[in-house]
N, C-alpha and C positions, 0 to 999 in steps of 0.2 A: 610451481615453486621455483624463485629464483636457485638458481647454481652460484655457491658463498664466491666470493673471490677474500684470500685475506693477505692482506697489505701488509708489511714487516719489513719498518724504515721511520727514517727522522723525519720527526717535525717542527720546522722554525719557523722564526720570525724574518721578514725578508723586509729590509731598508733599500727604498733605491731610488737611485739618482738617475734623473734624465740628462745627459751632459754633451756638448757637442760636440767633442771627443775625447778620445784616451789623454788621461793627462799622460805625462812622461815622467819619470822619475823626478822628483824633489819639486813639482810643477803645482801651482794652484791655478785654479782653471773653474771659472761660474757655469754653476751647474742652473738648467734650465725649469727642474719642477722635482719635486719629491715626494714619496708615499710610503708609506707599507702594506705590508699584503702579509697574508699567511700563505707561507711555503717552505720548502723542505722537499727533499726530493721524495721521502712513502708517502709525503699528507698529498704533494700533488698528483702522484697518479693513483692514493686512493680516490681523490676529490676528481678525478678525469672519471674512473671507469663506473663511482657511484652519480657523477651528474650524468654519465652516457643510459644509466639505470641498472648497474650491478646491485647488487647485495654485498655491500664490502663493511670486511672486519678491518677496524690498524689495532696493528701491534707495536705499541712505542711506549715512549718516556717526555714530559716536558718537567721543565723546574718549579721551584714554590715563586715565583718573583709573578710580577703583574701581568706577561704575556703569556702567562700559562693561561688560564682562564679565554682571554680572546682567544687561542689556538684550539684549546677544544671547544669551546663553541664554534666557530668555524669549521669544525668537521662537524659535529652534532648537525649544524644546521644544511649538512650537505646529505643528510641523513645516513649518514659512517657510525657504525658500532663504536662506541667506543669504551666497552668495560674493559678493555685490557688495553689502556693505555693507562700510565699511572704516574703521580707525581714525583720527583726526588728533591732532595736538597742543592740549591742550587739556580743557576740560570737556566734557560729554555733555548733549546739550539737559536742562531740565528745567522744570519748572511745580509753582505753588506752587496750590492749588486751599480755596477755604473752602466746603463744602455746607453749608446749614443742614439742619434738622430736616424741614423741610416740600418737601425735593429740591433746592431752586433754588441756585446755584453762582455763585461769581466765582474767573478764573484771571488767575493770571498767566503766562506764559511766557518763559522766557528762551531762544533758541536755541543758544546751545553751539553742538557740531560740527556740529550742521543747514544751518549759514552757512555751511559750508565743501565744501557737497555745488554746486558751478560747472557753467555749462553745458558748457565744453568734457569736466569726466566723466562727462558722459551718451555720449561717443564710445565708455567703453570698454566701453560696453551694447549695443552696438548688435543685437546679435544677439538679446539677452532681449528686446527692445524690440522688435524688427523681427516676429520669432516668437509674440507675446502675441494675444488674443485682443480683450483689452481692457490699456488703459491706466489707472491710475487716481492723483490727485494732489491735491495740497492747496495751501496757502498758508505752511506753514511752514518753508519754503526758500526760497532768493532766488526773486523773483520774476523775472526772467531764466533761472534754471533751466526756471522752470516752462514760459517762454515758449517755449524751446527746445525743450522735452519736446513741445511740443504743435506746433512745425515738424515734428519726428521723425514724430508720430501721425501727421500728417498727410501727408506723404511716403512713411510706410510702410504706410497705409492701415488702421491701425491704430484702432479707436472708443477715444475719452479723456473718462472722466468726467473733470470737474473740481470738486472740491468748495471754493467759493471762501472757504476760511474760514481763520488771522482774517480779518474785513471788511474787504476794503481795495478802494478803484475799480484797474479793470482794463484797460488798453489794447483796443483794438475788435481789432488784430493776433492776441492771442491768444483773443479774445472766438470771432473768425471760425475757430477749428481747435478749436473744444471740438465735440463727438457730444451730452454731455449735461451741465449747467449745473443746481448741484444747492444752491442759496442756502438758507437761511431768510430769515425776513421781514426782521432786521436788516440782514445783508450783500445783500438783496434792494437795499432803500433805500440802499443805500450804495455799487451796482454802478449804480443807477438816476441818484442825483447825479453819478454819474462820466462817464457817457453825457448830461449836461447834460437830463432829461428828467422830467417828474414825479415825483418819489418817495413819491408819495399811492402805498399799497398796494393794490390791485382785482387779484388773482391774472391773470386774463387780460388783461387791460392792460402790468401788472408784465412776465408774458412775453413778450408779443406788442414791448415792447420791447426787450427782453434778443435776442428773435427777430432784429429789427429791424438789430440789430447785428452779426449774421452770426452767434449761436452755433443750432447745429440745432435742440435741441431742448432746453426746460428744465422741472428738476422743484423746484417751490417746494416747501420743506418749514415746514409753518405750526403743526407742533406740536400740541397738541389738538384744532387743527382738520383734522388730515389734510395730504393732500399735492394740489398742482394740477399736470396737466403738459398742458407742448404741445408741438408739433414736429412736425419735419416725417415723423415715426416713430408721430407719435401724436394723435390729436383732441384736443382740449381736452377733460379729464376731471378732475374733485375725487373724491379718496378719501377714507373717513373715518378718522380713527385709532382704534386697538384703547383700549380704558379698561383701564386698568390702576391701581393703587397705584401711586402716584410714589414713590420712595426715593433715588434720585442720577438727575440728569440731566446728567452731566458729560460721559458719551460717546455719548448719545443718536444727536446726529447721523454720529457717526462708526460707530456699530451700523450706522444706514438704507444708508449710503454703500458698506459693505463688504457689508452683504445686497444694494442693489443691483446691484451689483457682481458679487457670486457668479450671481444670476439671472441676470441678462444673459447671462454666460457659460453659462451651463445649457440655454441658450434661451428661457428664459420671455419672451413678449412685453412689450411697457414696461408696461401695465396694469397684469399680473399679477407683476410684476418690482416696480414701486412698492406695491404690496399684500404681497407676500413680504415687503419693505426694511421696512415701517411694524412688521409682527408684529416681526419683530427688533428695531427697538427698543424696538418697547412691553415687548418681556422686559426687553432692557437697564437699561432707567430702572427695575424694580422690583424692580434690584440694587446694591451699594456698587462702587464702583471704577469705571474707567475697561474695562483690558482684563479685569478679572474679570468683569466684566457681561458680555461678547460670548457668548451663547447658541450653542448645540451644534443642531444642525436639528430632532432631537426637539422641542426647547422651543419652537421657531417652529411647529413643524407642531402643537404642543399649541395656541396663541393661533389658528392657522389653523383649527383641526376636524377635519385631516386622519389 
């Protein structure tokens, strides 16, 4: 029997432009091709850890308007749980995204019904949530949600990645109920000002503070140069990242987060769980899209040797 993984985070619609570069402020600039996709930072690393072959639950919200419907059927079709995701009044989160040529990305997000996912409805979860193997969560829901989610983890002995992204400083309360603590360098620096403490980056430093603050164990993700983690689950150890062709890095980190995520529950140890995460997204970035990028285990196991 699979081990649940349950997902708990927004789901949008994601607009994006291929453009040859950043405009500049007050700048129009022809953009080179356009699409949509379904994304959101819970739906893609639900849709990463159930196309790697999880058993995942989401726990979300989208609105009554037209992309509701495509949105849950694109999880359904990824075969994601989706009774406890529900509708509200309203639009369905969405994000407007420009990649240029050369992979690099700017988004915007608006949340839609994602704002409307409260911590008193994580009550009518209890049982997904109490049963789960692992927890896993983001920042694009209130953040009260999140904190709640992470009393629950913690109560019901549950491990809660928490992937703290967008950037935002984070109460020490919820700091102290995260298992694993999964920033890059920007939100590193910006969890680091929040905890009033250096935000000079030194990966073991970086953690040994974030430690400091009560969360267990954390895994910096630094991009090209691989991942650092420590904790009290794991030595202090740097991985390198797999070299790949860059083409979109829009869902990079939310590849690592749902690979991490599936390992964990697999049992791989955190080493070999942050080595797994990194292959998954070095596939991701050297494809278009958000949830189209999320690789199938063959293609991880192709960058792995296996």
């Amino acid at each position: 029997m699979k081990k649940k993984i349950v997902v708990v985070g927004s789901i949008n619609l994601d607009f994006v432009a291929l453009v040859p570069r950043m405009p500049i402020a007050g700048e129009t600039i022809t953009g080179q091709s356009f699409a949509t996709y379904s994304g959101g930072k819970g739906a893609n690393q639900a849709v990463c850890a159930s196309r790697l072959g999880g058993d995942v639950v989401m726990i979300g919200r989208v609105g009554d308007d037209l992309f509701a419907t495509q949105l849950l059927d694109g999880l359904k079709s990824e075969e994601i749980e989706t009774r406890c995701v529900e509708n509200v009044a309203g639009p369905s989160g969405s994000a407007v995204i420009l990649v240029t040529l050369a992979g690099d990305n700017s988004i915007v997000v608006i949340p839609g019904a994602n704002h409307a996912l409260q911590p008193a409805d994580l009550d009518l979860y209890l049982d997904e949530l109490r049963s789960a193997s692992l927890i896993l969560s983001q920042l694009e829901i209130p953040l009260d949600t999140v904190e709640r989610l992470g009393d629950l983890a913690k109560e019901f002995g549950v491990p809660f990645i928490l992937d703290p992204a967008p950037a935002r400083e984070l109460p020490e309360s919820l700091l102290q109920n995260v298992t694993w603590l999964t920033p890059n360098e920007s939100e590193t620096r910006i969890l680091l000002d929040g905890l009033r403490v250096s935000s000079d980056f030194e990966p073991a430093a970086a953690a040994q503070h974030l430690r400091n603050a009560g969360v267990q164990n954390v895994l910096l993700k630094r991009g090209s140069q691989g991942v650092f983690l420590s904790g009290n689950a794991v030595k202090d150890t740097s991985l390198p990242a797999f070299p790949v062709k860059v083409v979109d890095t829009t869902a990079a980190g939310d590849a690592f987060n749902g690979g991490f995520a599936y390992a964990l529950s697999e049992g791989m140890d955190p080493i070999e769980a942050a080595r797994f995460a990194s292959a998954v997204a070095a596939v991701s970035v050297s494809k278009a899209g958000a949830q189209p990028s999320m690789p199938k285990l063959a293609e991880v196991h192709g960058v792995l040797g296996i």
